[in-house]
Backbone as CSV, one residue per row, in Angstrom:
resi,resn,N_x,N_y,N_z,CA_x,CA_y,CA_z,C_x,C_y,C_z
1,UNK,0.842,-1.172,0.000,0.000,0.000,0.000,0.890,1.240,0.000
2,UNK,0.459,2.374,-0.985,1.156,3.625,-0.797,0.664,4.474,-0.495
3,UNK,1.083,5.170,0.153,0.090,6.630,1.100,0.908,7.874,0.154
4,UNK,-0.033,8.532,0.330,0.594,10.096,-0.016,1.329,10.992,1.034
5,UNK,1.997,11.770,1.116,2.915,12.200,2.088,2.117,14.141,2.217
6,UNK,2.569,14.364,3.151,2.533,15.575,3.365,2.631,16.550,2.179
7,UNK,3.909,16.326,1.750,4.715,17.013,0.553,4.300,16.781,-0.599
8,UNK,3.602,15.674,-0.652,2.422,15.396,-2.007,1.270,16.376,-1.959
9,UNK,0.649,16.211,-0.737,-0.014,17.042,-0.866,-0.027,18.340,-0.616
10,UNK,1.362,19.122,-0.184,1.392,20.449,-0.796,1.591,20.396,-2.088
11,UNK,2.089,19.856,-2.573,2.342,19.993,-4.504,0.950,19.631,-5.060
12,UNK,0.185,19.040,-4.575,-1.303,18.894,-5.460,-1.919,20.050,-4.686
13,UNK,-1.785,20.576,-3.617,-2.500,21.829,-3.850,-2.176,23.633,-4.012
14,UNK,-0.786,22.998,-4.324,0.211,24.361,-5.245,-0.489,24.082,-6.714
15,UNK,-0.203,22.994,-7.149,-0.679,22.383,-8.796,-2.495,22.926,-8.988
16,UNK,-3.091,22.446,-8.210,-4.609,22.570,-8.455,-5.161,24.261,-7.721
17,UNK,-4.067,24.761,-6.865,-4.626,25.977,-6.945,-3.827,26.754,-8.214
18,UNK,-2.753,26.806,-8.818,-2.506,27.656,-9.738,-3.129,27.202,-10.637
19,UNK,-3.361,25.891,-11.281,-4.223,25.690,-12.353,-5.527,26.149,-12.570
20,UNK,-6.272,26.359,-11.431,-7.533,26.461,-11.731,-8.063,27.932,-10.326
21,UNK,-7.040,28.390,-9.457,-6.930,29.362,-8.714,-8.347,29.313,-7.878
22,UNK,-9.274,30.565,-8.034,-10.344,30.329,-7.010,-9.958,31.770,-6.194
23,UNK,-11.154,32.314,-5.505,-11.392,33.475,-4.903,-10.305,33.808,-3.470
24,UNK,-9.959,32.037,-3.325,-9.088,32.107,-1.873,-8.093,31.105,-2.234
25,UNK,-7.419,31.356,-3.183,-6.211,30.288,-4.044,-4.563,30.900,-3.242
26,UNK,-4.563,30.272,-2.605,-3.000,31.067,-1.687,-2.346,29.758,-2.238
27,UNK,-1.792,29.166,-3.236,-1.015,27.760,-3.663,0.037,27.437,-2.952
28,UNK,-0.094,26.422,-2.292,0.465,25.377,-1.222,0.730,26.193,0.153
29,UNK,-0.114,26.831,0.542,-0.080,27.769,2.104,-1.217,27.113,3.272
30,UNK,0.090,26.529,3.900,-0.722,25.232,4.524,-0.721,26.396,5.959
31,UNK,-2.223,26.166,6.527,-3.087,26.800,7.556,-2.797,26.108,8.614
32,UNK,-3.356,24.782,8.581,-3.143,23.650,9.731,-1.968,22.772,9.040
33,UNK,-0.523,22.829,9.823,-0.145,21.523,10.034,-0.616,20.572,10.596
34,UNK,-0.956,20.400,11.855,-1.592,19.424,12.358,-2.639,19.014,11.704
35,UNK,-3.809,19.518,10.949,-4.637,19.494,9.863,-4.130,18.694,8.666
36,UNK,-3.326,18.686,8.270,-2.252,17.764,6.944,-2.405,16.931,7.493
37,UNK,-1.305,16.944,8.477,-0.488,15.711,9.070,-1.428,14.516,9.834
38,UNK,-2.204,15.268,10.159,-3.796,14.312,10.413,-4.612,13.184,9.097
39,UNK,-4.851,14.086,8.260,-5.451,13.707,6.951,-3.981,12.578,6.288
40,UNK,-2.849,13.006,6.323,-2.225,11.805,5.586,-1.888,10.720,6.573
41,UNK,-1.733,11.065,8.230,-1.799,9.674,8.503,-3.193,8.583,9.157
42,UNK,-4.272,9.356,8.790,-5.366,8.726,9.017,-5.623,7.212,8.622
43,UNK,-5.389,7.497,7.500,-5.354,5.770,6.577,-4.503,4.652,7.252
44,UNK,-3.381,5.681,7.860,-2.346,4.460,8.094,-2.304,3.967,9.234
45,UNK,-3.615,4.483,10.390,-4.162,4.207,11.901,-4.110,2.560,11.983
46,UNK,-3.257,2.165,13.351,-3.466,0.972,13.809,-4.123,0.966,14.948
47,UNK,-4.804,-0.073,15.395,-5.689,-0.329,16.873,-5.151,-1.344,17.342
48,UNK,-4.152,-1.458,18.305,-4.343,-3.048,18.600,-3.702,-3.990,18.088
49,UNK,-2.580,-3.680,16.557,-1.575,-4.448,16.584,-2.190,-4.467,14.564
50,UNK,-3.811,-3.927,14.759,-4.683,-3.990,13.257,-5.177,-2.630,12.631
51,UNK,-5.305,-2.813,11.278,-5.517,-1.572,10.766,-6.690,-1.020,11.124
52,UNK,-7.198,0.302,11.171,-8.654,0.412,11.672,-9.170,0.987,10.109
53,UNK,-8.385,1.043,9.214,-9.445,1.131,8.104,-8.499,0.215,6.885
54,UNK,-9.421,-1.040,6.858,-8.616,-2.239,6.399,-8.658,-2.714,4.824
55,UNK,-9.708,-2.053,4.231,-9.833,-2.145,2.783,-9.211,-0.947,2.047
56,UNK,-8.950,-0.544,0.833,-8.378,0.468,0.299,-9.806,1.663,0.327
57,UNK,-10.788,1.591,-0.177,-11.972,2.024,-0.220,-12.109,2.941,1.491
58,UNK,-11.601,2.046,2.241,-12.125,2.342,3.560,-10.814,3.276,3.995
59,UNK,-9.698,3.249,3.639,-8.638,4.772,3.192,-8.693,5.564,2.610
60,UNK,-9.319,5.560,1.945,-9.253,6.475,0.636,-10.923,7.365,1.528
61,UNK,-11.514,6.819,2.259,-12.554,7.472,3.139,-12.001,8.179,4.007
62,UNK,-11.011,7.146,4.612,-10.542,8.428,6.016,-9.758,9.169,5.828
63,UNK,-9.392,9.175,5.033,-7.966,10.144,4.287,-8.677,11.600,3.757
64,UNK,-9.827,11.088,2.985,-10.851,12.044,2.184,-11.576,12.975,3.746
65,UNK,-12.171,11.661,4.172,-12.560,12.755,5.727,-11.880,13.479,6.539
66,UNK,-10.783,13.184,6.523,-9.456,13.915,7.345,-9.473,15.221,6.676
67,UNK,-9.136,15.335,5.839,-8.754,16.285,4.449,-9.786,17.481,4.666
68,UNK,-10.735,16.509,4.577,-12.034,18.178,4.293,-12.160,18.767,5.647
69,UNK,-12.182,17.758,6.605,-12.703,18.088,8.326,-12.003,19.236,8.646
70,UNK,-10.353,18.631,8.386,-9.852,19.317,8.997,-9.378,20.975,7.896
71,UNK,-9.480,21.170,6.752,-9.336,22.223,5.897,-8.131,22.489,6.050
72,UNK,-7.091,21.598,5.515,-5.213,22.461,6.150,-5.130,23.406,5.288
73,UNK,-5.440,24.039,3.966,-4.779,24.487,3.413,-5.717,26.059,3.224
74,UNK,-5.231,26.720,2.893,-5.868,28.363,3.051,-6.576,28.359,1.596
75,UNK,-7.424,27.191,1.178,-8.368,27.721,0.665,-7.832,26.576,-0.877
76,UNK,-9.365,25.871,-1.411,-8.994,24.923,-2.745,-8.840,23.435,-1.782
77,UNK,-9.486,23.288,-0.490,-9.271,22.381,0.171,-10.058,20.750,-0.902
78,UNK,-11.416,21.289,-1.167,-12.076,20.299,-1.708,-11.694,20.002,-3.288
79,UNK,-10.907,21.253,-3.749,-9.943,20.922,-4.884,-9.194,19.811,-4.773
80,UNK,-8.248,20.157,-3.534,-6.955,19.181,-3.513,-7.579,18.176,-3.079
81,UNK,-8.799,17.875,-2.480,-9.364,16.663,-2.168,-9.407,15.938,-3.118
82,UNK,-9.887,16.417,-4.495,-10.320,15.896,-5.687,-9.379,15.312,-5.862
83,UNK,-8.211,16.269,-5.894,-7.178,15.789,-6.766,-6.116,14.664,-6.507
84,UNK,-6.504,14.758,-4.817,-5.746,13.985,-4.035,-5.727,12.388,-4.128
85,UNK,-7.538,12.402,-4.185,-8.522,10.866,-4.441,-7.627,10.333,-5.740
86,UNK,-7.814,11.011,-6.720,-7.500,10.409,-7.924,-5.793,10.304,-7.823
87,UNK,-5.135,10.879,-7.248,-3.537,10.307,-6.815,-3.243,9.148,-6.160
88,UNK,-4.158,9.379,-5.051,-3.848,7.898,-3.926,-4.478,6.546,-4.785
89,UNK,-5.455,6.830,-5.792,-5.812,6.038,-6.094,-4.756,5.122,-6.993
90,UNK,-4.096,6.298,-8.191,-3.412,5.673,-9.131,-1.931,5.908,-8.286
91,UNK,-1.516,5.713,-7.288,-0.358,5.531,-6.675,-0.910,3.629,-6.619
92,UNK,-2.055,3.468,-6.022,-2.527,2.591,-5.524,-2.735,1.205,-6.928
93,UNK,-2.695,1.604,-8.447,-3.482,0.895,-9.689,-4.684,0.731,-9.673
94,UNK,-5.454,1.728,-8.954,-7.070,1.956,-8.790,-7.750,3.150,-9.727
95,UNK,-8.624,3.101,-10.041,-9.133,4.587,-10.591,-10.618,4.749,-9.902
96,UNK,-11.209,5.898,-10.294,-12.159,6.046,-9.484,-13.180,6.475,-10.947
97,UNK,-14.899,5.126,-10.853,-15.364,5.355,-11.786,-16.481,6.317,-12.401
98,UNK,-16.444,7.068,-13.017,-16.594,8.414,-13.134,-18.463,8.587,-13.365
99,UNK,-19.154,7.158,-13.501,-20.321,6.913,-13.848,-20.744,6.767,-12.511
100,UNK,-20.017,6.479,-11.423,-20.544,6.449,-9.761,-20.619,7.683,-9.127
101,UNK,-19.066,8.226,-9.460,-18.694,9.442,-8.635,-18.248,10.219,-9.752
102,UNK,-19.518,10.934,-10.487,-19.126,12.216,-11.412,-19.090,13.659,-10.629
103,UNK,-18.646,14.632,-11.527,-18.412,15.609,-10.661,-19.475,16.515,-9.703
104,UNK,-20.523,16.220,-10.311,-21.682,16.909,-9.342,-21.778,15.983,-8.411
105,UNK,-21.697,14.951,-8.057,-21.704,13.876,-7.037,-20.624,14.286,-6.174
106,UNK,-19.505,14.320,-6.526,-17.873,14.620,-6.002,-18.290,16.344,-5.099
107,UNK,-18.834,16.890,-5.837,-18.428,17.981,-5.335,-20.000,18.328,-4.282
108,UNK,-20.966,17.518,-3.997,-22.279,17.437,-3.046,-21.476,16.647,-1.856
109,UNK,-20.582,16.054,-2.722,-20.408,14.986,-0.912,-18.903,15.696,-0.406
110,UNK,-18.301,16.668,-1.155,-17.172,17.296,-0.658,-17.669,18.399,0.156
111,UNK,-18.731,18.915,-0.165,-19.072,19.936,0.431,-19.905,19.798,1.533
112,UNK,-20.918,19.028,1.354,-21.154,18.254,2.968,-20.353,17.952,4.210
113,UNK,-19.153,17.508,3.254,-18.499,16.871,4.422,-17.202,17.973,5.058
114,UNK,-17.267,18.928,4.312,-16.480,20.315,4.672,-17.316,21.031,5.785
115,UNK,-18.559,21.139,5.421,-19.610,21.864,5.961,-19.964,21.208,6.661
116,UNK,-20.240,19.705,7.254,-21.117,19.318,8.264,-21.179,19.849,9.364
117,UNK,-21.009,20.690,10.321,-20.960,21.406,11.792,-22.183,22.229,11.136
118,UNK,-21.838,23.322,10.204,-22.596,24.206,9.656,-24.083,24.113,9.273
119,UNK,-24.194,22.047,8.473,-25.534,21.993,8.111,-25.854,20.685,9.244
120,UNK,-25.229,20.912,10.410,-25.779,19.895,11.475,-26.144,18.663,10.722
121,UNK,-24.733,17.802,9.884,-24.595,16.309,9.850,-23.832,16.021,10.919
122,UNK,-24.041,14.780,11.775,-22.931,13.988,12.228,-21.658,13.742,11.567
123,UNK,-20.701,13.775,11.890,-19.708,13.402,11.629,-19.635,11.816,10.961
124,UNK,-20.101,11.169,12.119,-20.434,9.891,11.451,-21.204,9.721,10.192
125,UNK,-21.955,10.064,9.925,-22.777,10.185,9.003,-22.279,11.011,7.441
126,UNK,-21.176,11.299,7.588,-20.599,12.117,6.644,-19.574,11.210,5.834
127,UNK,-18.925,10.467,7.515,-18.059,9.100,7.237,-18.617,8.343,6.431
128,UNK,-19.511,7.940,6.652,-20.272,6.677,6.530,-20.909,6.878,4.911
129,UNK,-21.091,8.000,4.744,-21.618,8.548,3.408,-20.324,8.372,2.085
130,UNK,-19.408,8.902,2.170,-17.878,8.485,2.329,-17.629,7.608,1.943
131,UNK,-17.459,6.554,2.683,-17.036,5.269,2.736,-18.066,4.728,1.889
132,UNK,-18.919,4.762,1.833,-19.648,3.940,1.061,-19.988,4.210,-0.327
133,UNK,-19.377,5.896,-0.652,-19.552,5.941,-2.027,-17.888,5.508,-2.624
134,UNK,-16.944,5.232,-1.627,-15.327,4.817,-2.114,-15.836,3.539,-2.754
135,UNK,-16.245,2.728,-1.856,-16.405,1.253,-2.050,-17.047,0.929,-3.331
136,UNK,-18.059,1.911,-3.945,-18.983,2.007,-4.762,-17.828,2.337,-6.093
137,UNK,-17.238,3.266,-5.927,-16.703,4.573,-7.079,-15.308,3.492,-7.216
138,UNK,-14.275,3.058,-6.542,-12.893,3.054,-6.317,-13.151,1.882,-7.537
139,UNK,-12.389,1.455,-8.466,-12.016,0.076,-9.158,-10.711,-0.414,-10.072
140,UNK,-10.711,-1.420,-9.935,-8.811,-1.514,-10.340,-8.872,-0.720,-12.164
141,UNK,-7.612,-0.603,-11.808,-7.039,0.087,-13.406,-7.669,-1.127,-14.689
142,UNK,-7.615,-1.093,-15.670,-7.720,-2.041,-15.996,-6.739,-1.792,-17.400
C-alpha cells in the first residue's frame, strides 16, 4: 500500500490551486499543520496491533474525511481533495469510476463533508456517506 505524504499534498494543492486558482487560491499555504499531518496519517491508523481502516476504499474514506474536516490548506481544500482521491488512487493501480462518482456527485459529498458542523450532519454520518460511495466509485485500473 502507498500513502501520499505531506509534501504530495502540498504539490497537489500548489498544482490545483494555480491551475484552476479560485477566490481564496494562496497555492500550497498550509493553515493547519496538524490538519495535513492528520489527513495523511489517518489511513495508516493501527488499533491493537490492526488496521482500523482495512480495505483500500475504507482509506481512501478516512484520508478524504481527514482532508475536508480538517481544511489544512488556506483555501482549494475540496480541490486538492479531488485531486488527491485520484492520486492515492493511481499511486494505488485503482481509478475512481466516473459513472458512480461524477463531478456533481464529487463535489455534493465534498461539500457536505467540509460543511457538516454548519448543516448539522454527524460526523459519522458524513463518514459513513464516504465510505460507502469509495467502495462504490474506487475500481482496479484495468
Amino acid at each position: 500500500m502507498r500513502y501520499l505524504s505531506v509534501q504530495d499534498l502540498v504539490e497537489l494543492h500548489r498544482a490545483v490551486s494555480t491551475e484552476f486558482g479560485g477566490n481564496q487560491a494562496h497555492p500550497g499555504v498550509v493553515d493547519s499543520q496538524f490538519g495535513l499531518l492528520n489527513a495523511v496519517q489517518r489511513p495508516q491508523v493501527t488499533m491493537l496491533g490492526r488496521e482500523a481502516y482495512s480495505t483500500f476504499p475504507d482509506k481512501v474514506a478516512a484520508f478524504l474525511f481527514a482532508l475536508l474536516i480538517n481544511s489544512p490548506f488556506r483555501g482549494g481544500n475540496r480541490r486538492v481533495a479531488l485531486a488527491s482521491l485520484f492520486a492515492f488512487c493511481e499511486l494505488n493501480s485503482r481509478t475512481v469510476d466516473s459513472r458512480i462518482l461524477d463531478e456533481k456527485a464529487a463535489e455534493g459529498l465534498f461539500k457536505r463533508a467540509a460543511g457538516h458542523r454548519e448543516l448539522g450532519i454527524p460526523p459519522e454520518n458524513v463518514f459513513r456517506e464516504i465510505r460507502e460511495m469509495m467502495a462504490r466509485a474506487i475500481v482496479p485500473l484495468s
